[in-house]
PDB file of N, H, CA, C and O in Angstrom:
ATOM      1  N   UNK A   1      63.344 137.152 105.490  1.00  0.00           N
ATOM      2  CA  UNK A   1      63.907 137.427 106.796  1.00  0.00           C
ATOM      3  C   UNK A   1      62.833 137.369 107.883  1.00  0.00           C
ATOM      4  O   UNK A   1      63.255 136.791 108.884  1.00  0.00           O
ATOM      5  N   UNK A   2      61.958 137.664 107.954  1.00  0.00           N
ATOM      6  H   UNK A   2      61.615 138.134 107.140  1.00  0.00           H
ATOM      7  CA  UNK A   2      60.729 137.591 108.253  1.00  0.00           C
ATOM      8  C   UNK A   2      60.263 136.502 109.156  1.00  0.00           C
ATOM      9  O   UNK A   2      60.172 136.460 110.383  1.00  0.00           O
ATOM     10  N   UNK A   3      59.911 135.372 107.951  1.00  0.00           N
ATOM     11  H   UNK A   3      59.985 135.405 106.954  1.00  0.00           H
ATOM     12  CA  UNK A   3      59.628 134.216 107.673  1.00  0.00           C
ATOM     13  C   UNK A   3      60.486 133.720 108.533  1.00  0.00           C
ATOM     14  O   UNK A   3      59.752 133.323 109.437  1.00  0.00           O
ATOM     15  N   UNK A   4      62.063 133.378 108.972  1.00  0.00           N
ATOM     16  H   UNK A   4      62.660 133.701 108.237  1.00  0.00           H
ATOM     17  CA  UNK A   4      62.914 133.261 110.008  1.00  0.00           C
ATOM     18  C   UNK A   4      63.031 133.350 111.439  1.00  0.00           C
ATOM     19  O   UNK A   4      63.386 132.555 112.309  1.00  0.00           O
ATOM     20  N   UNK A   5      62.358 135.362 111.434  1.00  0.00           N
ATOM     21  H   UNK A   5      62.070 136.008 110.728  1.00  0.00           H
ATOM     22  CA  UNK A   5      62.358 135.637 112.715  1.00  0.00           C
ATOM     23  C   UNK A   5      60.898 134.983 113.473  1.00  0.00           C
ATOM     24  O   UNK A   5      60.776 134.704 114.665  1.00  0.00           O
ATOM     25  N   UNK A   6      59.922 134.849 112.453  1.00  0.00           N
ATOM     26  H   UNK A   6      60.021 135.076 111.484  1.00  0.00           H
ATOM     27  CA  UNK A   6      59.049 134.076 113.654  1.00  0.00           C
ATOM     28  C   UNK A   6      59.001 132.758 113.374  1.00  0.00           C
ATOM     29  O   UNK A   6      58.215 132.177 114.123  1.00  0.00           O
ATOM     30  N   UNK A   7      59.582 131.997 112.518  1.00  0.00           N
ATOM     31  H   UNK A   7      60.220 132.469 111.909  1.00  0.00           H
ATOM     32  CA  UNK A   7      60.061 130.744 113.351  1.00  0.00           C
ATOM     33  C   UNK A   7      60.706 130.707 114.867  1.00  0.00           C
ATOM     34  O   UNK A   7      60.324 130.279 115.956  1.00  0.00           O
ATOM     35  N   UNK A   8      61.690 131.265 114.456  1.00  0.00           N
ATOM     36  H   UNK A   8      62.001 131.613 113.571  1.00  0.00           H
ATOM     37  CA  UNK A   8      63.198 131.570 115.828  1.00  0.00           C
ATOM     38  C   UNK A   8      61.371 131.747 116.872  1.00  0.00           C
ATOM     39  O   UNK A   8      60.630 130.858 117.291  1.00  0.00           O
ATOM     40  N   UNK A   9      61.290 132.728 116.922  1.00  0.00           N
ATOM     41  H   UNK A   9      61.892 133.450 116.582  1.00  0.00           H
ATOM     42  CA  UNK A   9      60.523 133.035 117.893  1.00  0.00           C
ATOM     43  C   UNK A   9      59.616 131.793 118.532  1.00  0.00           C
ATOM     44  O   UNK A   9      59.533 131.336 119.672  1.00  0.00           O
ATOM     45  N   UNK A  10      59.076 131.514 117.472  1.00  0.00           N
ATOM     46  H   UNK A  10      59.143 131.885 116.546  1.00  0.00           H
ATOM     47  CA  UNK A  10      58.272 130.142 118.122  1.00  0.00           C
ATOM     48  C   UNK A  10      59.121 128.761 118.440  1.00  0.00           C
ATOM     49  O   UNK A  10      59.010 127.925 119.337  1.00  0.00           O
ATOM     50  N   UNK A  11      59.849 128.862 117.525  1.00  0.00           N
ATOM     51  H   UNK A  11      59.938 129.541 116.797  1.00  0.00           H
ATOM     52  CA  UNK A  11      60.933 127.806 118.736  1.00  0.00           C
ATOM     53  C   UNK A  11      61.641 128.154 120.036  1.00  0.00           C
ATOM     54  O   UNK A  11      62.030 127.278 120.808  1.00  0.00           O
ATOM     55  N   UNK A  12      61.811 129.559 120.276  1.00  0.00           N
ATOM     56  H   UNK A  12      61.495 130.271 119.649  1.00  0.00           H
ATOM     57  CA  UNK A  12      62.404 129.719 121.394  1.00  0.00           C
ATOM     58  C   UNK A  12      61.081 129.700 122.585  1.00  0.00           C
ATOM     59  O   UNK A  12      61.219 128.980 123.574  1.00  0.00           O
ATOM     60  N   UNK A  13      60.294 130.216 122.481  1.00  0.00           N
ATOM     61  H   UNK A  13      60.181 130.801 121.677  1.00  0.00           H
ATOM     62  CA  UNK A  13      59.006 130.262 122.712  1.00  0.00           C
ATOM     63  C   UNK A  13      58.564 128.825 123.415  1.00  0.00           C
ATOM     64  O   UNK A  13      58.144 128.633 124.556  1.00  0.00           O
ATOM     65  N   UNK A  14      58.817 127.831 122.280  1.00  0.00           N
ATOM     66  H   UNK A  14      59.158 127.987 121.353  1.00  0.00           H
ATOM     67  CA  UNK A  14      58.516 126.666 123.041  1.00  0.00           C
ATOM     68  C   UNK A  14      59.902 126.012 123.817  1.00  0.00           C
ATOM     69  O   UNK A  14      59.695 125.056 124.564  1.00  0.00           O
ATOM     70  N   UNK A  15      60.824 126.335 123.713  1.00  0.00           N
ATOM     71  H   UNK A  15      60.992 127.112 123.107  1.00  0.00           H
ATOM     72  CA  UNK A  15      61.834 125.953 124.852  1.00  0.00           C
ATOM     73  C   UNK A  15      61.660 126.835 126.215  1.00  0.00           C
ATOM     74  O   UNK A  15      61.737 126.496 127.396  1.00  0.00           O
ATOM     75  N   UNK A  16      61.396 128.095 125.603  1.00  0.00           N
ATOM     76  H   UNK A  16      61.333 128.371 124.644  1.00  0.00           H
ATOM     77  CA  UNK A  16      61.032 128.487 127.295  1.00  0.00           C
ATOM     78  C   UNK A  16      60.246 128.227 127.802  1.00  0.00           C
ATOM     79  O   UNK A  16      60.366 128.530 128.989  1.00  0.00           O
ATOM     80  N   UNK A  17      58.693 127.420 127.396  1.00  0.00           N
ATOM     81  H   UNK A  17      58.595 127.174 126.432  1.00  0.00           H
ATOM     82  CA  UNK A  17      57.717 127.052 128.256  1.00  0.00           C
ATOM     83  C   UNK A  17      58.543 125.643 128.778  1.00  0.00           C
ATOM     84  O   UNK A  17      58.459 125.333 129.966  1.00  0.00           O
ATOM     85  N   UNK A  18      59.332 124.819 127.844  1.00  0.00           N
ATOM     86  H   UNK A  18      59.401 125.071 126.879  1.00  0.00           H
ATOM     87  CA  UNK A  18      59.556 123.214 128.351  1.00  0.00           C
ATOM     88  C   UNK A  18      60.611 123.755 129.517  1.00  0.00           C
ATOM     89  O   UNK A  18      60.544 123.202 130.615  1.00  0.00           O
ATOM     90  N   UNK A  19      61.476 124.701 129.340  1.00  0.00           N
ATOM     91  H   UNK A  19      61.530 125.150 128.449  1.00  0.00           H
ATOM     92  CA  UNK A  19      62.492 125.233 130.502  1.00  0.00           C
ATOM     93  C   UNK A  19      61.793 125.309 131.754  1.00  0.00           C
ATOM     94  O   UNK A  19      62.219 124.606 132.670  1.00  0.00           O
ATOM     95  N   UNK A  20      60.606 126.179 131.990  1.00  0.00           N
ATOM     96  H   UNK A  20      60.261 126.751 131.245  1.00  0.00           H
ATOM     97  CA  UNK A  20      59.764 126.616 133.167  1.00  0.00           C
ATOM     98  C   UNK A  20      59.504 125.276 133.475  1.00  0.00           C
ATOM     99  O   UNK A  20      60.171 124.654 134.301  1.00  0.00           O
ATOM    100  N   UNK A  21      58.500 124.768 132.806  1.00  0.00           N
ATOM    101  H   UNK A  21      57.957 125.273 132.134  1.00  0.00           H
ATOM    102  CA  UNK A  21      57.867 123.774 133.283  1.00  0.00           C
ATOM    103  C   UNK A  21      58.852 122.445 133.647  1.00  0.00           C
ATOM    104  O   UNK A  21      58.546 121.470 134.334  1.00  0.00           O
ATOM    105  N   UNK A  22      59.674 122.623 133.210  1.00  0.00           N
ATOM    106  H   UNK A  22      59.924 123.414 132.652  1.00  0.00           H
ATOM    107  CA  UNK A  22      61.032 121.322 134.136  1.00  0.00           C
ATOM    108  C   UNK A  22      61.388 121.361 135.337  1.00  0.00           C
ATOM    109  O   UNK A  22      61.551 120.434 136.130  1.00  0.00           O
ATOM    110  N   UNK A  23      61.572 123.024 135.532  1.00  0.00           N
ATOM    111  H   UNK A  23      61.440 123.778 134.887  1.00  0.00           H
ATOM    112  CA  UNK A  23      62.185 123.707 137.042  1.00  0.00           C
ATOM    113  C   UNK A  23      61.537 122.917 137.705  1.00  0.00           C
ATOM    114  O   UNK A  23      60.414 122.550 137.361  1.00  0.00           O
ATOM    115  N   UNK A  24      62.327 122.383 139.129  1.00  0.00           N
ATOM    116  H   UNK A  24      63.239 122.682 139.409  1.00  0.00           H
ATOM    117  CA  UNK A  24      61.729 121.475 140.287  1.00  0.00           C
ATOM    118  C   UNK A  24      61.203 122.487 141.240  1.00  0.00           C
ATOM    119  O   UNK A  24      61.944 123.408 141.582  1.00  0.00           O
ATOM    120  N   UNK A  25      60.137 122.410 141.643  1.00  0.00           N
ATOM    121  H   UNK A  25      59.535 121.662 141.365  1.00  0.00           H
ATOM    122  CA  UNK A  25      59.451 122.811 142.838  1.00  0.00           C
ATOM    123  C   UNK A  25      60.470 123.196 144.332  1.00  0.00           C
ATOM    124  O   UNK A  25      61.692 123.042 144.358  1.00  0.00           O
ATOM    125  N   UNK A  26      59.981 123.500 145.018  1.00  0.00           N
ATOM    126  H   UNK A  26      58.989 123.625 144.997  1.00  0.00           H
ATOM    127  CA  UNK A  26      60.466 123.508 146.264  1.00  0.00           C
ATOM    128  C   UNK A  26      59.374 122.849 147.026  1.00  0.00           C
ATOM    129  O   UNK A  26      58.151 122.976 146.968  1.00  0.00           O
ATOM    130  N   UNK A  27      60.440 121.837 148.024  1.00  0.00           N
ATOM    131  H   UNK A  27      61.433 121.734 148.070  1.00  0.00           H
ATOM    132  CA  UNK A  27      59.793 120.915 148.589  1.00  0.00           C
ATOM    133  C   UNK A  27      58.926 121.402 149.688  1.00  0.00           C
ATOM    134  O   UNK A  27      59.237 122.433 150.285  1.00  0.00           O
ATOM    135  N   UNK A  28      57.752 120.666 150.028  1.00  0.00           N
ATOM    136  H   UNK A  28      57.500 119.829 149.543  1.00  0.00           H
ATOM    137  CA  UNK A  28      57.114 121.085 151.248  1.00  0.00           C
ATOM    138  C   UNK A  28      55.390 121.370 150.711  1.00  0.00           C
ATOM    139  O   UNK A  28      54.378 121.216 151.395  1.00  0.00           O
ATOM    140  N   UNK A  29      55.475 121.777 149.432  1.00  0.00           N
ATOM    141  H   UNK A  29      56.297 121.903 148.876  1.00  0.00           H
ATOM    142  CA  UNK A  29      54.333 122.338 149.213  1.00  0.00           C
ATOM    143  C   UNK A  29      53.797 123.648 149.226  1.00  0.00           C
ATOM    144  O   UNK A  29      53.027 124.159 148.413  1.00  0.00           O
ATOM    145  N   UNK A  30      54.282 124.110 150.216  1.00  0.00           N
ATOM    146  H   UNK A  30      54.908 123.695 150.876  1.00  0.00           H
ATOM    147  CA  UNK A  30      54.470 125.885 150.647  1.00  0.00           C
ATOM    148  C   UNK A  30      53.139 126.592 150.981  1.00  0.00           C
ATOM    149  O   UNK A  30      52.988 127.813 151.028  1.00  0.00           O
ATOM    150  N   UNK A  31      51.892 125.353 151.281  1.00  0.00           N
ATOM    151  H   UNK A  31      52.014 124.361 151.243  1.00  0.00           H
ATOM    152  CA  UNK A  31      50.861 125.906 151.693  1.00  0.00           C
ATOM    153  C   UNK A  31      50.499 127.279 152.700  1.00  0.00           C
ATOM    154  O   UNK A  31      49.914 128.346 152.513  1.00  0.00           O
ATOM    155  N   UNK A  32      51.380 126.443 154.193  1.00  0.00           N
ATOM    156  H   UNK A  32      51.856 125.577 154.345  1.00  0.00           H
ATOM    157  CA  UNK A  32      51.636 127.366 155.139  1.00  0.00           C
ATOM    158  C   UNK A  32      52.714 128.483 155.025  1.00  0.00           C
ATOM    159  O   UNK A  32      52.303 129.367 155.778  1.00  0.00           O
ATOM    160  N   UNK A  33      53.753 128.847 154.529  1.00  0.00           N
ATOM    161  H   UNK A  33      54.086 128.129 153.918  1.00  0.00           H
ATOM    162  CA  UNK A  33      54.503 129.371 153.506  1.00  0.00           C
ATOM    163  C   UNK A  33      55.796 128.710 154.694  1.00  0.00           C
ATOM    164  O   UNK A  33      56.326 129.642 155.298  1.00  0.00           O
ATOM    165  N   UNK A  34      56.320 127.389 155.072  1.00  0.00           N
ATOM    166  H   UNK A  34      55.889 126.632 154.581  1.00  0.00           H
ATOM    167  CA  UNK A  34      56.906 126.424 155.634  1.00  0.00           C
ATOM    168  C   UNK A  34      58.304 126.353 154.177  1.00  0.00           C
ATOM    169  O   UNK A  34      59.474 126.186 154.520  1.00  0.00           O
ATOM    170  N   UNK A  35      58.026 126.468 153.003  1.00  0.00           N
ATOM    171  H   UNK A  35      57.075 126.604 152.724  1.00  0.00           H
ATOM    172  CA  UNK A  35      58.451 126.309 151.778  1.00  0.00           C
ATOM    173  C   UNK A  35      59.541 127.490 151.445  1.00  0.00           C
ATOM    174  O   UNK A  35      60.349 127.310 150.534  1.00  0.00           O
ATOM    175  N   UNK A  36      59.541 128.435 152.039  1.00  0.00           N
ATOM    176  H   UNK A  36      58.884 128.582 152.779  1.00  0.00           H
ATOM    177  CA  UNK A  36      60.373 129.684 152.295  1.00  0.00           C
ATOM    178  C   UNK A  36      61.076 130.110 152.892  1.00  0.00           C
ATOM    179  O   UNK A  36      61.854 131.048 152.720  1.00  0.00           O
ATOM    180  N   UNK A  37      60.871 129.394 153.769  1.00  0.00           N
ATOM    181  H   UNK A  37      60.239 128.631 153.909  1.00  0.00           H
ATOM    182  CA  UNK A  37      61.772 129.566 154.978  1.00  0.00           C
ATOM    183  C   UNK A  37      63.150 129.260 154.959  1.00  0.00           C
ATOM    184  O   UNK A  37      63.998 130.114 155.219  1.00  0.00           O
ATOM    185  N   UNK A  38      63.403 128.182 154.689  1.00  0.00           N
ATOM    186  H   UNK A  38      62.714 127.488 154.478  1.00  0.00           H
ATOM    187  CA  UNK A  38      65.173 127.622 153.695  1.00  0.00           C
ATOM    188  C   UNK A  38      65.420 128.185 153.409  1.00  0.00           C
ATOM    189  O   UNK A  38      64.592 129.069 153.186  1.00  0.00           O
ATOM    190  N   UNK A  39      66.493 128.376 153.125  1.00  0.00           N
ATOM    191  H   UNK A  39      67.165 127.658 153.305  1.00  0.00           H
ATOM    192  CA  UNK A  39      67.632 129.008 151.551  1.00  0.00           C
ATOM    193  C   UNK A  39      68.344 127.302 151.446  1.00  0.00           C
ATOM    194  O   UNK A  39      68.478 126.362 152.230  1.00  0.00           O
ATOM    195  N   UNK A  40      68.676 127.578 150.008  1.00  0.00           N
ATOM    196  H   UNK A  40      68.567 128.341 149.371  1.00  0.00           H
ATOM    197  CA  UNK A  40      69.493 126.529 149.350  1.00  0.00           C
ATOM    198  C   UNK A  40      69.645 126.866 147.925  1.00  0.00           C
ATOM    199  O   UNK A  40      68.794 127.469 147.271  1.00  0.00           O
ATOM    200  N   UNK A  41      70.995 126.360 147.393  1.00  0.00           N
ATOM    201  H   UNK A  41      71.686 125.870 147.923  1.00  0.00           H
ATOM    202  CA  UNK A  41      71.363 127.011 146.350  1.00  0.00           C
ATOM    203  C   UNK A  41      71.105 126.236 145.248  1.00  0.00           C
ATOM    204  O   UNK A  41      70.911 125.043 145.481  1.00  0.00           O
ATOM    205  N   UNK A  42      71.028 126.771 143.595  1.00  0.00           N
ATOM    206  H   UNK A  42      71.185 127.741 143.407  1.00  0.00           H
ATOM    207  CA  UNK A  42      70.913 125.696 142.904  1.00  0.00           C
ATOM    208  C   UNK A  42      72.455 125.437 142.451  1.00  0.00           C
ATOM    209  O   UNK A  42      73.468 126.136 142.452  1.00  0.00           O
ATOM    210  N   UNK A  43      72.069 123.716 141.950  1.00  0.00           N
ATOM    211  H   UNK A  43      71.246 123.148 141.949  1.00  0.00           H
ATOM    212  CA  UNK A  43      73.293 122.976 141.769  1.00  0.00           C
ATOM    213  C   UNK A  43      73.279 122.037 140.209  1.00  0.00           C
ATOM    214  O   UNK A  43      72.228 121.843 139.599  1.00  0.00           O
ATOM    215  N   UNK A  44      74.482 121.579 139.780  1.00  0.00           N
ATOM    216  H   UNK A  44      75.336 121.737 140.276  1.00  0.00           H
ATOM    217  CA  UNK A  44      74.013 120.985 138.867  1.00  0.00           C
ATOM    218  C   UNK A  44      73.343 121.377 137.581  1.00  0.00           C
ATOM    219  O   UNK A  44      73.780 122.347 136.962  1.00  0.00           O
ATOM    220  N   UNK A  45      72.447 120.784 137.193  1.00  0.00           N
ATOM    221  H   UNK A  45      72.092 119.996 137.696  1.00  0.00           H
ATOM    222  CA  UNK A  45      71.583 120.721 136.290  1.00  0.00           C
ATOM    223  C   UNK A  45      70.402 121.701 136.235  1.00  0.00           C
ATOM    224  O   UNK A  45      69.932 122.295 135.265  1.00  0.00           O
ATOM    225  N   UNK A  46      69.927 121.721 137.960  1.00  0.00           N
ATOM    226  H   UNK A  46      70.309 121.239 138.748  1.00  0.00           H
ATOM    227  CA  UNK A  46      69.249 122.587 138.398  1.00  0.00           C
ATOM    228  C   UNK A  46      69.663 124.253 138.000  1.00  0.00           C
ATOM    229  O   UNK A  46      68.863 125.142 137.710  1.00  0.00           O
ATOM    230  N   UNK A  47      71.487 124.381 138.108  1.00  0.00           N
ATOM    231  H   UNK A  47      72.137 123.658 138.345  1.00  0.00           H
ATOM    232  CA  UNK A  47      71.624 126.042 137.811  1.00  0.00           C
ATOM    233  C   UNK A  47      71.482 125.789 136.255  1.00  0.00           C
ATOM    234  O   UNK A  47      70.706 126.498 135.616  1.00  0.00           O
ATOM    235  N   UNK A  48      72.259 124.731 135.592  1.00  0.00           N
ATOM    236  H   UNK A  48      72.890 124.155 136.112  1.00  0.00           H
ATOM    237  CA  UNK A  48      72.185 125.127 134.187  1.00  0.00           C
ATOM    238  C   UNK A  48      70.475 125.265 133.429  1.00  0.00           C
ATOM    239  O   UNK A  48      70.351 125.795 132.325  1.00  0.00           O
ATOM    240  N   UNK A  49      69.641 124.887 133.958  1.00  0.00           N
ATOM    241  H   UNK A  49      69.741 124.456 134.855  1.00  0.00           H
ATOM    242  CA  UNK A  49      68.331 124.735 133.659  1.00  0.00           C
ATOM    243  C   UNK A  49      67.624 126.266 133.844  1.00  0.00           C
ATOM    244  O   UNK A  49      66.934 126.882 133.032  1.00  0.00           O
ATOM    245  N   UNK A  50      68.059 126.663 135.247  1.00  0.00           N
ATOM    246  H   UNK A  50      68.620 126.163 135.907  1.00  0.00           H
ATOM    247  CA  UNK A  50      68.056 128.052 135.352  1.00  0.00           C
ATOM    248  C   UNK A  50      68.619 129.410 134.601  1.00  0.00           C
ATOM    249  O   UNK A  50      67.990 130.466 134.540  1.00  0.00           O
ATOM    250  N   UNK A  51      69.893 129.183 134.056  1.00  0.00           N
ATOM    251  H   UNK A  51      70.404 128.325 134.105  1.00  0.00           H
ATOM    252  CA  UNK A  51      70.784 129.734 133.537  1.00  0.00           C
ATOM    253  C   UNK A  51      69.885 129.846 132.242  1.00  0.00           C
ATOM    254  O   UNK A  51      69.221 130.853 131.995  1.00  0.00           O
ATOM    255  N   UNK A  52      69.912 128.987 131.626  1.00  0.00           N
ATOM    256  H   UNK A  52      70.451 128.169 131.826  1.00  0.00           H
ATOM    257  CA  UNK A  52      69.541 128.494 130.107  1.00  0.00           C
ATOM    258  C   UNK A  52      67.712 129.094 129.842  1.00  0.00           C
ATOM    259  O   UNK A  52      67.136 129.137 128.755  1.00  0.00           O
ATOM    260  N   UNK A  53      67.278 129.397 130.870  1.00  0.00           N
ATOM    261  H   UNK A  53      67.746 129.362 131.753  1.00  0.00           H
ATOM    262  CA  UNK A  53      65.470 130.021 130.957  1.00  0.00           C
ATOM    263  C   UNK A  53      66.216 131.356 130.880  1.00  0.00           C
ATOM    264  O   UNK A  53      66.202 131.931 129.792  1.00  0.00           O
ATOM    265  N   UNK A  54      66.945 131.985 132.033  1.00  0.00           N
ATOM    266  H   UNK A  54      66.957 131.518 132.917  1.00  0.00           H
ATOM    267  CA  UNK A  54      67.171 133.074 131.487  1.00  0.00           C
ATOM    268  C   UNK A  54      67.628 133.344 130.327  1.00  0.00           C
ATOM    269  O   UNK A  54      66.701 133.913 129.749  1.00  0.00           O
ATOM    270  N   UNK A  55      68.640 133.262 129.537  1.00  0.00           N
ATOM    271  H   UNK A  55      69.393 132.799 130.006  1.00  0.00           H
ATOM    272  CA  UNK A  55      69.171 132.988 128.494  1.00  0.00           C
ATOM    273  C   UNK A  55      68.121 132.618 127.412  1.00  0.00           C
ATOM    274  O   UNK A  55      68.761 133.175 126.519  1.00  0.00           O
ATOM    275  N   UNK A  56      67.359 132.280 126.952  1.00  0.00           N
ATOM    276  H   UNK A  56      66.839 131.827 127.677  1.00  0.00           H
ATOM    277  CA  UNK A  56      66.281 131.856 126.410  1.00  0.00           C
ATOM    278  C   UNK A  56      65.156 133.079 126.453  1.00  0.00           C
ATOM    279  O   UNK A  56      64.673 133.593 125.444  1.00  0.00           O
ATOM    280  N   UNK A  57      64.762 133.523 128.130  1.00  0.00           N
ATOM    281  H   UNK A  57      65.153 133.106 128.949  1.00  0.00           H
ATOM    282  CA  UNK A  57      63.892 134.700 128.146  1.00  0.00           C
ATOM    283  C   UNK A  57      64.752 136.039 127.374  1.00  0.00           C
ATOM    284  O   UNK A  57      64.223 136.498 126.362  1.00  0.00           O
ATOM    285  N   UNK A  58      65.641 136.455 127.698  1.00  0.00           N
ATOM    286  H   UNK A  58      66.070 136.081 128.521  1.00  0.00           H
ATOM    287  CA  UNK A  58      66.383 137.300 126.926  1.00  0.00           C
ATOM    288  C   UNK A  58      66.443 137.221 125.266  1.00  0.00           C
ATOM    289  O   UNK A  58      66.273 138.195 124.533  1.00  0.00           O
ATOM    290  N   UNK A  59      66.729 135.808 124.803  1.00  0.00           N
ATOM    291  H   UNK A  59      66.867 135.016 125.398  1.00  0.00           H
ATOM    292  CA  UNK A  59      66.364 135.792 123.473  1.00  0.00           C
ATOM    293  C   UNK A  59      65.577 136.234 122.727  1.00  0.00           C
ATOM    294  O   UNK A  59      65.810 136.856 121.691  1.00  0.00           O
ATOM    295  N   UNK A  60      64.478 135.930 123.221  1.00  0.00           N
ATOM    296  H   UNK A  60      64.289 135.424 124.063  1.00  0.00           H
ATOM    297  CA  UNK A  60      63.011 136.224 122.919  1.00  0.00           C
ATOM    298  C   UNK A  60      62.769 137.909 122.929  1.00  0.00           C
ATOM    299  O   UNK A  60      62.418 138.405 121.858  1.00  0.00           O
ATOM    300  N   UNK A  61      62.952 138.832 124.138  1.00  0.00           N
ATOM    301  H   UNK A  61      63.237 138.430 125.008  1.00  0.00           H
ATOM    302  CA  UNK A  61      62.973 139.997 123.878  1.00  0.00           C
ATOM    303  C   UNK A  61      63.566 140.362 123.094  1.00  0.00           C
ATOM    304  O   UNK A  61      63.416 141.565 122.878  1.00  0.00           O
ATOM    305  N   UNK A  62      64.281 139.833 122.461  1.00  0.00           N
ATOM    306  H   UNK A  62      64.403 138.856 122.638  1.00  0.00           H
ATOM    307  CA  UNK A  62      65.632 140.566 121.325  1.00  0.00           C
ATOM    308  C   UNK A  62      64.748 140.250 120.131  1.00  0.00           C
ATOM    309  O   UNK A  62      64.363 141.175 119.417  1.00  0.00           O
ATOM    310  N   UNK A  63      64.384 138.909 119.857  1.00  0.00           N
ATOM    311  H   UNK A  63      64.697 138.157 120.437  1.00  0.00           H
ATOM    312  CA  UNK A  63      63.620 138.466 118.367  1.00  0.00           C
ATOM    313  C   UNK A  63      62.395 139.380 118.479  1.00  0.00           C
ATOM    314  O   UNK A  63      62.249 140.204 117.576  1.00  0.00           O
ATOM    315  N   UNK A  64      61.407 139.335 119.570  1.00  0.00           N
ATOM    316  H   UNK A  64      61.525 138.665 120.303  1.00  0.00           H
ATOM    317  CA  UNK A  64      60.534 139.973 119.494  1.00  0.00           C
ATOM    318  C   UNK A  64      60.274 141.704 118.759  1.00  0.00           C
ATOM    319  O   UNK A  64      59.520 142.211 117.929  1.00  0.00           O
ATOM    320  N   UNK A  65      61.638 142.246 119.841  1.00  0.00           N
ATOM    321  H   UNK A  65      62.250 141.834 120.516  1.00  0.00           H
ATOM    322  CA  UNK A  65      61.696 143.445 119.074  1.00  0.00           C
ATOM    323  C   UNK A  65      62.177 143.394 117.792  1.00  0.00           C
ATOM    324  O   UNK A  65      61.545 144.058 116.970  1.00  0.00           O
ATOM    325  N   UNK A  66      63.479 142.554 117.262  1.00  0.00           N
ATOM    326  H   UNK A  66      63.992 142.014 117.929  1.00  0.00           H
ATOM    327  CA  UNK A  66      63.581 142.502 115.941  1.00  0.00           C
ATOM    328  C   UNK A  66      62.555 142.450 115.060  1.00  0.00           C
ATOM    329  O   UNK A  66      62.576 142.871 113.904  1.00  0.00           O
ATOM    330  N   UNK A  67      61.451 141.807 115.756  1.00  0.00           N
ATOM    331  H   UNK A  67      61.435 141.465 116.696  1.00  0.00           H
ATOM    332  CA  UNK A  67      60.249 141.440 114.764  1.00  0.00           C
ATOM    333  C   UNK A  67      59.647 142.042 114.579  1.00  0.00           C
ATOM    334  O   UNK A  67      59.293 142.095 113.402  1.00  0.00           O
ATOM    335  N   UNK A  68      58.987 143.051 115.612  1.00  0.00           N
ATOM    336  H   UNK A  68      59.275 143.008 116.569  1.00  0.00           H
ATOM    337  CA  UNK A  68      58.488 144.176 115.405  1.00  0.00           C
ATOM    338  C   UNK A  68      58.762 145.448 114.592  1.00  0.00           C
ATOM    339  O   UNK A  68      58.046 146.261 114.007  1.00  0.00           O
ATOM    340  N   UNK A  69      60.593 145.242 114.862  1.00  0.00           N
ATOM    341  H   UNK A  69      61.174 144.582 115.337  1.00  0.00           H
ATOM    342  CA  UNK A  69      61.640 146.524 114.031  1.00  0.00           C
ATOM    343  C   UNK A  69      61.002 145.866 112.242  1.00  0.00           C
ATOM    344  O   UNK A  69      60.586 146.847 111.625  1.00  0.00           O
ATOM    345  N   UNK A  70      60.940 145.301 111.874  1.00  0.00           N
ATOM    346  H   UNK A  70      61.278 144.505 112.375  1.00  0.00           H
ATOM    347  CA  UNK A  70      60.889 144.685 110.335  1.00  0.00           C
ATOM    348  C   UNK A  70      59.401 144.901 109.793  1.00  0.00           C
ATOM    349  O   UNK A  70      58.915 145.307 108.737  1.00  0.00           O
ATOM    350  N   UNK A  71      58.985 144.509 110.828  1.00  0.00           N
ATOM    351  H   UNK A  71      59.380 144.180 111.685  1.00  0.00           H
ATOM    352  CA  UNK A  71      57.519 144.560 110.071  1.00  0.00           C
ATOM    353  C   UNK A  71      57.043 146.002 109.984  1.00  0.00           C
ATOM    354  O   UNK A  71      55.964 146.265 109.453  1.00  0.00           O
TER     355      UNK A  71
END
């Protein structure tokens, strides 16, 4: 059982870094903080991408503690 939970873990693990690192930027650069000033909503692919990191970060707290509960 073990042996399972930190697989799970390291696969979820690496979907949540490829999740983050997909998220699109906000345009502008945001040096001057020009980048903040907008609102705009996400759409598309963009919410499910969002949706699915959360969903994913939540996972992980759950395996984590499971993992900890076992060992």
């Amino acid at each position: 059982m073990g042996a399972f939970i930190n697989a799970a873990v390291i696969l979820v693990v690496g979907l949540l870094v490829a999740s983050i690192l997909l998220q699109v930027r906000g345009q502008g650069g945001g040096l001057f903080g020009a980048a903040g000033t907008t609102f705009r909503t996400r759409r598309g692919v963009e919410r499910t991408l969002f949706q699915a990191t959360i969903g994913l970060a939540v996972l992980f707290v759950i395996l984590a503690i499971l993992n900890l509960r076992l060992s």
